[in-house]
C-alpha positions as CSV (number, residue, x, y, z in Angstrom):
1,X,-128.5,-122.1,-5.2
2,X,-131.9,-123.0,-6.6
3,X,-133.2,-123.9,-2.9
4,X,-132.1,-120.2,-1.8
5,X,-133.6,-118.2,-4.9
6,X,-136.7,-120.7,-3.8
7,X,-137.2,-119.0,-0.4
8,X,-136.1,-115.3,-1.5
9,X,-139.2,-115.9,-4.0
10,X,-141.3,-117.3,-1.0
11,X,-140.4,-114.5,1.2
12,X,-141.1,-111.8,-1.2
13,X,-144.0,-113.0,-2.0
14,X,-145.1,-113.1,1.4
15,X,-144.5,-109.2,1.6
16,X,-146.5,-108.3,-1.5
17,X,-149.3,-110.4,-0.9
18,X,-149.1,-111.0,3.0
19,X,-152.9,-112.8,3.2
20,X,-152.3,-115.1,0.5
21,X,-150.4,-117.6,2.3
22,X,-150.2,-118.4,6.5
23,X,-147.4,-117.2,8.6
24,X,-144.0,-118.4,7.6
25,X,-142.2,-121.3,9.0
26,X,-139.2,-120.6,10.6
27,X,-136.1,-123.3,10.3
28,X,-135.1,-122.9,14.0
29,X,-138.7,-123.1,15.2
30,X,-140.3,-126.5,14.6
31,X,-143.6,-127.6,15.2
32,X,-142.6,-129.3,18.7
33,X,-140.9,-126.4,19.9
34,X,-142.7,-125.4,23.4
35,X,-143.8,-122.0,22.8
36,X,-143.9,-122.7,18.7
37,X,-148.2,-121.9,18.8
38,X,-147.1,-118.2,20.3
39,X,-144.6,-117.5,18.2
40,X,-146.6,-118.6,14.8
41,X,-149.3,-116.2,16.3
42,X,-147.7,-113.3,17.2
43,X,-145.3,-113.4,13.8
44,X,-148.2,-113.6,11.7
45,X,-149.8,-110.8,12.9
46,X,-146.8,-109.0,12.6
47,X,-146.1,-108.3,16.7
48,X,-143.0,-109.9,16.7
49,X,-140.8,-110.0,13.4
50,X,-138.3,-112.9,12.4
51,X,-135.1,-112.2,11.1
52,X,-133.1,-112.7,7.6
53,X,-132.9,-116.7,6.3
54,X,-136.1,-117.6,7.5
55,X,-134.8,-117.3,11.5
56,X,-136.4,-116.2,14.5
57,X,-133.6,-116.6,16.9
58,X,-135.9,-118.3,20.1
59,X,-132.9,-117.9,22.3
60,X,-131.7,-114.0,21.9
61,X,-132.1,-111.5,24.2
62,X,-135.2,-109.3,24.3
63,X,-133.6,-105.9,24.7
64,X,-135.4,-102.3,26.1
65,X,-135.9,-100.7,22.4
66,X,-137.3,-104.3,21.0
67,X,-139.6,-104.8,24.2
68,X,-141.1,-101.2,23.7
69,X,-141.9,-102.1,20.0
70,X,-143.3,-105.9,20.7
71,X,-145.3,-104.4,24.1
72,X,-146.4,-101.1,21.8
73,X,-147.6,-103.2,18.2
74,X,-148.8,-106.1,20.4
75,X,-151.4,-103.8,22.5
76,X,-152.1,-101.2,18.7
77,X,-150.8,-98.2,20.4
78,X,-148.3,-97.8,17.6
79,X,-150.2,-95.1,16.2
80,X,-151.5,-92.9,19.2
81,X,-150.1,-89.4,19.8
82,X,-147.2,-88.8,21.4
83,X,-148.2,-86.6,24.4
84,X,-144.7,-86.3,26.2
85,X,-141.2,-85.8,24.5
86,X,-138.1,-87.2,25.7
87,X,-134.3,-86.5,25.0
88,X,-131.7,-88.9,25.8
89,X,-128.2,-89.2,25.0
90,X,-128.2,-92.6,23.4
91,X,-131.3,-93.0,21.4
92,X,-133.1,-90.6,19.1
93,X,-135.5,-90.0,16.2
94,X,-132.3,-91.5,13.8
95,X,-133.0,-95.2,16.1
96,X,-135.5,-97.5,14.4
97,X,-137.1,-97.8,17.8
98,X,-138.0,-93.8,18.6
99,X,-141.4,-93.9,18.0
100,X,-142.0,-97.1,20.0
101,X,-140.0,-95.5,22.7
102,X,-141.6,-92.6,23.0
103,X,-145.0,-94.7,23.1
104,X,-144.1,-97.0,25.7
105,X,-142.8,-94.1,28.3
106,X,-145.6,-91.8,27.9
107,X,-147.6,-95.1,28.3
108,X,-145.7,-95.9,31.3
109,X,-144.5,-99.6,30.0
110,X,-141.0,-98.7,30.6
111,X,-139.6,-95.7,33.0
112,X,-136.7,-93.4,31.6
113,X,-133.2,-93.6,33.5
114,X,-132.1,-90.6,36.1
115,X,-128.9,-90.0,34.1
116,X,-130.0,-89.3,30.9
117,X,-129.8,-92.3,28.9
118,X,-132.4,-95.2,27.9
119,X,-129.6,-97.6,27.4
120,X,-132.2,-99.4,24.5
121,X,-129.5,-102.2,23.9
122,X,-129.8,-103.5,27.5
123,X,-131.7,-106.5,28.3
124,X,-135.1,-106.9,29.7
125,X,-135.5,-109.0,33.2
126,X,-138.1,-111.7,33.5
127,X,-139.4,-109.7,37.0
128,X,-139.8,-107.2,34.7
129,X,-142.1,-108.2,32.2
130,X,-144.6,-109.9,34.7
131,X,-144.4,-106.2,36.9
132,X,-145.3,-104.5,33.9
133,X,-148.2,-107.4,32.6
134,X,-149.4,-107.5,36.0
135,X,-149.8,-104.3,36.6
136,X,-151.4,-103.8,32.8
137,X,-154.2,-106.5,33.7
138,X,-157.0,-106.7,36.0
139,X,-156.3,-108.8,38.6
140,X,-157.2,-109.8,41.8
141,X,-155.9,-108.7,44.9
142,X,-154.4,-111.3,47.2
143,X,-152.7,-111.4,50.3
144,X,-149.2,-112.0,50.4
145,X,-149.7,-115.4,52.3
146,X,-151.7,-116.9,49.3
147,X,-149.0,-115.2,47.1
148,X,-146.5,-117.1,49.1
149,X,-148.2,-120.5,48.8
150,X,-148.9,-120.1,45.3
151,X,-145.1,-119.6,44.6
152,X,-144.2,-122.6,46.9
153,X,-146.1,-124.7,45.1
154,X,-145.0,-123.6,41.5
155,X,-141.4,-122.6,42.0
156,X,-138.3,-124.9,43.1
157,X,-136.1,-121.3,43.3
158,X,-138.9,-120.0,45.9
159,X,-136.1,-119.0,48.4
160,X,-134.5,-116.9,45.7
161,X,-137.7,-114.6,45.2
162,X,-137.5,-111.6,46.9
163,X,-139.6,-110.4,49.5
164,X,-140.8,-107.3,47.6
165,X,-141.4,-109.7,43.9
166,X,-143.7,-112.3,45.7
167,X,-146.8,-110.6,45.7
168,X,-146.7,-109.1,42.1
169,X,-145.4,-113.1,41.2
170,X,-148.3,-114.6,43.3
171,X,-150.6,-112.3,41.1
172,X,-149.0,-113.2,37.9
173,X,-149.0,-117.2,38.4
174,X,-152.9,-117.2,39.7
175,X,-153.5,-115.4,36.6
176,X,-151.3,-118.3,34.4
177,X,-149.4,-115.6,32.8
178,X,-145.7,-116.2,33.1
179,X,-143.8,-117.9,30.2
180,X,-142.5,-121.6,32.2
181,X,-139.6,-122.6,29.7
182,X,-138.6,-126.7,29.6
183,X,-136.8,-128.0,31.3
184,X,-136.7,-124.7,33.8
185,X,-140.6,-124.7,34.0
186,X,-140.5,-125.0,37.8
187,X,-138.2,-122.0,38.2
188,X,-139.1,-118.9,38.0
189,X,-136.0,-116.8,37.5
190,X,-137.4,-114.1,38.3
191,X,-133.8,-112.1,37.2
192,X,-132.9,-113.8,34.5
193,X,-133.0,-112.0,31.3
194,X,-136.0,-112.8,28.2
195,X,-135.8,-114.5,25.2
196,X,-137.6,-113.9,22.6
197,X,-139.1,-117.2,22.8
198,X,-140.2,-116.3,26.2
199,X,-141.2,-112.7,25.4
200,X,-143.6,-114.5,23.0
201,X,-145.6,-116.7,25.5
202,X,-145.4,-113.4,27.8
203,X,-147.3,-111.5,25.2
204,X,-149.4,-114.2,23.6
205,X,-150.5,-114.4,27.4
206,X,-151.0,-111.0,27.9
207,X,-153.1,-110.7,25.1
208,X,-155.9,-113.6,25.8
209,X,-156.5,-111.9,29.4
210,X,-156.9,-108.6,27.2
211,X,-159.1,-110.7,24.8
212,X,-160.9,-112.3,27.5
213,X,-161.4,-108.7,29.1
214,X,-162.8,-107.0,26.2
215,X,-165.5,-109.9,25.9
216,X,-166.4,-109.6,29.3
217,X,-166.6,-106.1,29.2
218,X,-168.9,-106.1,25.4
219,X,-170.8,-109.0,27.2
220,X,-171.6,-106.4,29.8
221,X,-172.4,-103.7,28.0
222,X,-174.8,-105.4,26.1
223,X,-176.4,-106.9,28.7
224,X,-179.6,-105.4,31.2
225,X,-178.6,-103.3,34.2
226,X,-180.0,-105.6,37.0
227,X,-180.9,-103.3,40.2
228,X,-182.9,-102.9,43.8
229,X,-185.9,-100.1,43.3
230,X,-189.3,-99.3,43.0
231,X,-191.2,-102.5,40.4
232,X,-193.1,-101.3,38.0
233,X,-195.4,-104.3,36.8
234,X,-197.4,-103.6,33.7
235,X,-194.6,-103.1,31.6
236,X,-193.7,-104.3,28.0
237,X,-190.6,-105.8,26.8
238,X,-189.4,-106.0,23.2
239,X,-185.9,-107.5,23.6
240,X,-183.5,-104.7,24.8
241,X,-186.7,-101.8,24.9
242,X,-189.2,-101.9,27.5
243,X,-191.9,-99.8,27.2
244,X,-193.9,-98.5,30.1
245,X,-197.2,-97.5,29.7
246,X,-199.0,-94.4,29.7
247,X,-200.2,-93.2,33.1
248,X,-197.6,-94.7,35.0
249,X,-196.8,-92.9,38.2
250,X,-193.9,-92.2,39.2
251,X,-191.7,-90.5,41.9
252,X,-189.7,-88.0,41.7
253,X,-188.0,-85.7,44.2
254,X,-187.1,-82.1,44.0
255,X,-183.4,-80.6,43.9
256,X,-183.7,-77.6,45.8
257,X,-187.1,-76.1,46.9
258,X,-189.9,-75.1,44.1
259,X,-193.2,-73.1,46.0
260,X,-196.0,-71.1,44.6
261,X,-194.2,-68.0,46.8
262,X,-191.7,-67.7,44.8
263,X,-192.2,-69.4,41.6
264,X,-193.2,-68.4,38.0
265,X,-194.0,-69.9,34.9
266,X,-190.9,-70.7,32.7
267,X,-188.7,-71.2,35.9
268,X,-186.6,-74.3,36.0
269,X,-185.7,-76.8,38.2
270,X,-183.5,-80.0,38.8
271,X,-185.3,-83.2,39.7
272,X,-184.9,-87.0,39.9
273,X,-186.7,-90.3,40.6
274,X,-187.4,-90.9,43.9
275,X,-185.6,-94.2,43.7
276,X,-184.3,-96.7,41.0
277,X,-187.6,-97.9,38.7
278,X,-187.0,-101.4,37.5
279,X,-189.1,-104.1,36.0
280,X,-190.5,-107.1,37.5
281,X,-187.4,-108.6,36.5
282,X,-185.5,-105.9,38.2
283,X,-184.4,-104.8,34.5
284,X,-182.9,-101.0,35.3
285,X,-185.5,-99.0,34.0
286,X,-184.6,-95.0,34.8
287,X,-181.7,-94.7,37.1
288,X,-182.0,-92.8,40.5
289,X,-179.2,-90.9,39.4
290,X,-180.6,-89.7,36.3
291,X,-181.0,-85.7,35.7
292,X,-184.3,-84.6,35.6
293,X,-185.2,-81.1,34.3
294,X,-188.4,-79.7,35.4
295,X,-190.2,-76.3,33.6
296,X,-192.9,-75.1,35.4
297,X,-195.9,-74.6,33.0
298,X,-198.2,-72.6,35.5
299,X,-198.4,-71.1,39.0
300,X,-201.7,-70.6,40.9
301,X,-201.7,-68.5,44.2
302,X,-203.5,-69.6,47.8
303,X,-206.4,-67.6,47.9
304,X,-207.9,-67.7,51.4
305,X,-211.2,-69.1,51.5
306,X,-211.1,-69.4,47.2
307,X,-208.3,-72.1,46.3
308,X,-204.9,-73.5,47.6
309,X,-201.6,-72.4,45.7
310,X,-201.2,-75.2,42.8
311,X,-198.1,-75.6,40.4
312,X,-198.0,-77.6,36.7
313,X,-194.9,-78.6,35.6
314,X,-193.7,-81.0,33.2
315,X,-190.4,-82.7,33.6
316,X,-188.1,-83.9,30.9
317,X,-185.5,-86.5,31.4
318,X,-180.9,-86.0,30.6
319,X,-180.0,-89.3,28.7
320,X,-176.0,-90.4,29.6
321,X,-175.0,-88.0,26.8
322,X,-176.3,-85.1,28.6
323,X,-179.0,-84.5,26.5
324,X,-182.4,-83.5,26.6
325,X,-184.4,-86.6,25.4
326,X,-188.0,-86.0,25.8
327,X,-190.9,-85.4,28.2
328,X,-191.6,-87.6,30.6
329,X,-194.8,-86.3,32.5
330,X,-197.2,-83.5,33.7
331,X,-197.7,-83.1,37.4
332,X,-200.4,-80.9,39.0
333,X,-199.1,-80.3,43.0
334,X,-201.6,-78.7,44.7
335,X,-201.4,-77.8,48.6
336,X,-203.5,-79.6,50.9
337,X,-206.7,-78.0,52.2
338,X,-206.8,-77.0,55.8
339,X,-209.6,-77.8,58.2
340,X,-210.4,-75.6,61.3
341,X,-211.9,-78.3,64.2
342,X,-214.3,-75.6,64.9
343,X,-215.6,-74.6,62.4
344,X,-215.7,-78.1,60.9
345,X,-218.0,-78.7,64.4
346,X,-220.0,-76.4,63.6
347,X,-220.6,-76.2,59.8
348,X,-218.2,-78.3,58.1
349,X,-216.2,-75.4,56.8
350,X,-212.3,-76.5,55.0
351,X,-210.3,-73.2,54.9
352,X,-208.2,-72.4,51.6
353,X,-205.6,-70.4,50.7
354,X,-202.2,-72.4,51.8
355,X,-199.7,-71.9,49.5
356,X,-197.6,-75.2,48.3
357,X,-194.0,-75.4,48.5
358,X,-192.0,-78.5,47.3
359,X,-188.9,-79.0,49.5
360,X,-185.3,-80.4,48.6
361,X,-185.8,-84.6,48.7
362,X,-190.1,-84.2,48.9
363,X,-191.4,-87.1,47.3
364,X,-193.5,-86.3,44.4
365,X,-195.4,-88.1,42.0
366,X,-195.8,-87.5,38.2
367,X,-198.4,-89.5,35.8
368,X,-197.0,-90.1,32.1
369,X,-198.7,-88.4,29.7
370,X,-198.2,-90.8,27.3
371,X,-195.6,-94.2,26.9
372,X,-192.2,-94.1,27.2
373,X,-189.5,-96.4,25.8
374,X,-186.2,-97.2,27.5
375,X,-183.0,-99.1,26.3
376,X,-182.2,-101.4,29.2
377,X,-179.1,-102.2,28.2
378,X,-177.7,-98.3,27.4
379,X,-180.4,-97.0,29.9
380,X,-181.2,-94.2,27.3
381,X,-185.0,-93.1,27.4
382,X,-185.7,-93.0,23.1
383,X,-188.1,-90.8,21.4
């Protein structure tokens, strides 16, 4: 009697003050048991729940309304909106489950029936837990030869995989993924329905290849853009800013057409760097594909025999927001003088007056008025 108020206290306590002690110990879960590391993990952050009298019940059946709650609270999608309702006849907003439900369908874990019914009480396969993780994770594609030969090498049941499972099963063992149960570790049984024991190894998978995905993916987000373009050498580099200097040319080419015809000052025009501009390092300086917006400041008209037709513009460059950051340069463009053979015989005469036109994908080049400073790991160009 003592030794059951005893654990009533301990559980209680474990409710109210949930970070005070580690996860619970559970009487038919000891310390050897083969997917015991999982199962402490996932309990004590609350993805999978135990059940009355200190039990988790390793061996009972995962069914559809528990999967969609363990799949939902395990990937922190129990809180998103719910996009899509559904209506079926045997589950509803009354069943502890709805919410998870509704979840999991609209994020395609699990797929409604044709007849109007979820059937949530029904058992989850093993084939299709590793469909749905496999298709959840980034994998690699392989070809169903090395799919086969992974499997034969695994798998004793081999000859009982399907034809259409082998593939998906290939992916999921390269990726070391599926829950392998003593003494039935070399069997894949692939229809066999999923404990909760396994479900926990399934998940606990699942969850250091999303782990291992997120660090990859922060690891590459905060490291330089690496790229093939024009180097420019006298740069300077203060950790994640590199700052390249004033006067810098640089080339740019025109969207569209810009000529002293045509143009007036105020007009503007698209623009971007003739190619990618990146550091001796090949650091990612300014992006080919960035935006850049060009105003032109003045227009001078081809006089003939005075001048040639000139434009000043000053270009400003779109950071990945879409915003205007800052100016990048001044360019003066001015058209090139024309020389007449004769009269250059005879008195060394250059005729003016050509007008100058800029044409879609012309390469022209732009000095900095003064430095500019550029993330190389966002690629934003700061103030």
């Amino acid at each position: 009697m003592r030794k059951h108020l005893l654990k009533k206290i301990i559980i209680l306590f474990f409710f109210l003050f949930p970070g005070s002690i580690q996860a619970m110990e559970f009487e038919d879960v000891e310390h050897g048991f083969w997917a015991y590391q999982e199962i402490d993990k996932l309990t004590d952050e609350g993805v999978i729940n135990g059940y009355p009298d200190n039990l988790f019940m390793p061996e009972k059946l995962v069914t559809r309304a528990e999967y969609a709650a363990i799949v939902i609270k395990a990937l922190k999608q129990d809180k998103i909106p719910i996009e899509k309702m559904y209506s079926f006849e045997d589950i509803g907003p009354e069943h502890w489950a709805w919410g998870y439900v509704l979840r999991a369908l609209n994020l395609d874990i699990l797929k409604p029936a044709s007849d109007g019914f979820f059937y949530p009480d029904d058992y989850v396969t093993r084939s299709e837990i590793i469909t749905f993780l496999v298709n959840l994770l980034r994998t690699e594609d392989i070809s169903k030869k090395e799919a086969i030969i992974a499997l034969q090498n695994a798998y004793t049941d081999f000859d009982d995989i399907p034809d259409w499972f082998k593939v998906t099963a290939g992916k999921a063992e390269k990726l070391n993924i599926i829950a392998k149960e003593p003494p039935r570790q070399n069997y894949l049984d692939y229809d066999k329905n999923v404990t909760r024991a396994q479900m926990a190894v399934f998940i606990a998978n699942m969850k250091r290849e999303t782990d291992k995905y997120l660090a990859e993916k922060i690891r590459e987000e905060k490291s330089p853009k690496i790229a093939e373009g024009i180097i420019i050498e006298n740069v300077i580099r203060n950790n994640d800013v590199v700052i390249i200097p004033e006067k810098t040319v640089l080339p740019i080419t025109v969207i569209g057409q810009i000529s002293t015809k045509d143009a007036k000052p105020g007009q503007m025009f698209q623009a971007r760097f003739a190619n990618n501009i990146v550091d001796y390092e090949h650091h990612l300086l300014l992006s080919k594909d960035i935006i850049l917006i060009g105003k032109i400041l003045d227009v001078t008209d081809g006089r003939p025999f005075v001048r040639n037709g000139g434009l000043i513009f000053e270009l400003s460059a779109v950071n990945n927001k879409t915003l205007l950051t800052r100016i990048l340069g001044v360019a003066e463009c001015e058209a090139p003088e024309v020389e007449s053979n004769k009269v250059k015989k005879a008195a060394g005469v250059i005729f003016k007056g050509k007008e100058f036109t800029a044409k879609d994908g012309q390469i022209l080049y732009i000095r900095l008025f003064k430095q500019m400073r550029v993330n190389i790991v966002t690629g934003e160009v700061l103030d």
